[in-house]
N, C-alpha and C positions, 0 to 999 in steps of 0.2 A: 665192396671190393674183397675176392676172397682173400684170406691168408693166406703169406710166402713164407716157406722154409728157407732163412736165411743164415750161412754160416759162413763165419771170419776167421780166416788160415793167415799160419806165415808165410806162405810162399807156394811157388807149384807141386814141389815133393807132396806138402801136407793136402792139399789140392786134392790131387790125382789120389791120395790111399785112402782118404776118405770118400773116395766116391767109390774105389773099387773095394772097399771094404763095405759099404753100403749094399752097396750093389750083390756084391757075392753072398752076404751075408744076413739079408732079407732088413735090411736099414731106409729109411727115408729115403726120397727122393727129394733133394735140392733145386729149388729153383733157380738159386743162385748162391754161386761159391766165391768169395769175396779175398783175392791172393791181396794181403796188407805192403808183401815185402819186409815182414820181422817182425819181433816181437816190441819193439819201439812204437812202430806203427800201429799195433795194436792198441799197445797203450793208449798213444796219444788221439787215435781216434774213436775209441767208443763211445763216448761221450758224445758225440756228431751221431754216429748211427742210433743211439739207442732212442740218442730224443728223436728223429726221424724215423726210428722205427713202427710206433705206432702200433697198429694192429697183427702187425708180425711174427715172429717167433724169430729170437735168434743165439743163434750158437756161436760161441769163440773157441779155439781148440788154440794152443798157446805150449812151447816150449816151458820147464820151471827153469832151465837154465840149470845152474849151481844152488842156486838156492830157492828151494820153493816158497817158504815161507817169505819171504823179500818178493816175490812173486807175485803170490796172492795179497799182498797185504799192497801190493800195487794194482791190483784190481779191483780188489774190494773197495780202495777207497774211490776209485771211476766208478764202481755203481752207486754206493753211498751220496757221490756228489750229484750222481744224474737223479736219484729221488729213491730210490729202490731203499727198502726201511729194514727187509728181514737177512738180508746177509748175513750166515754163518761165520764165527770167526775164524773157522779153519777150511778147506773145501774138504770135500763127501770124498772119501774113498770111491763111491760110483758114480762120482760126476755131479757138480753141484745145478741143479735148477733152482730158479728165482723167480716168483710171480711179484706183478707190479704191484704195488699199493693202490688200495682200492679207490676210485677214479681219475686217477691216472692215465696218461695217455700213453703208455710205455709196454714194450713189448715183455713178451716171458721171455727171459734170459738163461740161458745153460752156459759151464764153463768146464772145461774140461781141458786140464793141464797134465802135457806131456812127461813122464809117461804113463804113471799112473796115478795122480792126484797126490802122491804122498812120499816121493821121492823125485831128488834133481835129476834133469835129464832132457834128452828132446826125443824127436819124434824117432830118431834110429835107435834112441836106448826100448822102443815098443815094439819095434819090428822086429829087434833080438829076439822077442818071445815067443815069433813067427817062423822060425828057425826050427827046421825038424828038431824034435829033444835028441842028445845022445850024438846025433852027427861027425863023426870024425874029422868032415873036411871041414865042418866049424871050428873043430879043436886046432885044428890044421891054421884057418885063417887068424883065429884070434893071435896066436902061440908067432905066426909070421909078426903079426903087428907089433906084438911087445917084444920083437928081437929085433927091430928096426936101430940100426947100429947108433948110438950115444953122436949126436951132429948132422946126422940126416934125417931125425924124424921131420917133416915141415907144417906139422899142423900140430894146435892143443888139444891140451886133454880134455876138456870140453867135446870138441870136433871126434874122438879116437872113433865113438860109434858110429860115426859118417863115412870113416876108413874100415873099420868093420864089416858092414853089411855092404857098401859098394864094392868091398874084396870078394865078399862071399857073393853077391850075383857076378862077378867078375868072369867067375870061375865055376860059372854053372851053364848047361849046354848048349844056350845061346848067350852069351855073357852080353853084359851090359847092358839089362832092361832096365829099362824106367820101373821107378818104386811101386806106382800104379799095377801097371802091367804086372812086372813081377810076383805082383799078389797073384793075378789071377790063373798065370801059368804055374800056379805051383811052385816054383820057388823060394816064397814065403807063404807059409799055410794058414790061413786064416781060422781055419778051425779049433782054436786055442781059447780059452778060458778068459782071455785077456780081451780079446776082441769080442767074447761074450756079454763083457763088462760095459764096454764103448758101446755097441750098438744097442743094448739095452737102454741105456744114457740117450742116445742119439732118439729111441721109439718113447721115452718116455716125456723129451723134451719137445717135441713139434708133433707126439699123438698123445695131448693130455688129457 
């Protein structure tokens, strides 16, 4: 049975921009993209997939949240308990991969926590770096967000890069593309350093 490219998102956003950032940026092909619905869910089921994994390959892509380190150290112990013996005790700056211990019936495992392995943050604090550099009307959109008057902000500071970047496709010349899409119309440019980083990650981990 051949091997599947298997990768674990928190939801449709993470979905959709890893495929179009795959896709545009000479990345894997997924046979299947697995939306958890959060980063809880991730948690709480890798353990299920990885022992069913098998002869697989599989990727997690994970929010750090606020706190990375609280993070990883909630993953690392999901791989430790599933049998995985070589985990690092910090993740890789370019994205940690993990091979199983040797006869073992466990898939190669890759992690790669938003946004880039080594600060808090989600998936719209990565897109920020997708952002033409220098941009005005980005100076434009942030500068609106943080004048958002004292009693009508309605979201955390957590969320502000979720009100960020859906400002900035807001107000671009078909406003309101999906995060996917928006990669590919240009919008968000993929051609950044950052994304150099990821799909690296991504070729390294399911073409080993």
């Amino acid at each position: 049975m051949p091997t599947k490219k298997i990768l674990l998102v928190e939801g449709k956003d993470d979905e959709n921009v890893m495929m179009h950032l795959a896709s545009n940026r000479g990345g894997p092909h997924f046979d299947e993209i697995k939306s958890l619905e959060g980063c809880t869910n991730i948690l709480k089921s890798i353990h299920v997939h990885l022992i069913a994994g098998g002869e697989n390959i599989i990727g997690i892509v994970i929010d750090a949240d606020m706190d990375i380190a609280a993070r990883w150290r909630s993953l690392r112990d999901q791989l430790l308990k599933t049998g995985y013996q070589t985990v690092p005790d910090n993740p890789s700056p370019d994205g940690t991969i993990i091979d199983p211990p040797g006869g073992a019936f466990l898939p190669r495992v890759g992690v790669w926590i938003m946004p880039d392995n080594q600060t808090g943050g989600i998936l719209e604090d990565f897109l920020k770096f997708l952002v033409p550099t220098g941009s005005r009307l980005f100076d434009h959109v942030t500068s609106s967000i943080t004048a958002i008057p004292e009693g009508e902000r309605r979201f955390t500071q957590l969320a502000e890069p979720k009100a960020i970047i859906h400002t900035w496709l807001a107000w671009q010349k078909e406003p309101g593309k999906p995060l996917g899409t928006a990669i590919t119309m240009r919008f968000l440019d993929a051609n950044v350093a950052q994304v150099d980083v990821l799909i690296s990650w991504m070729n390294r981990l399911f073409f080993p």
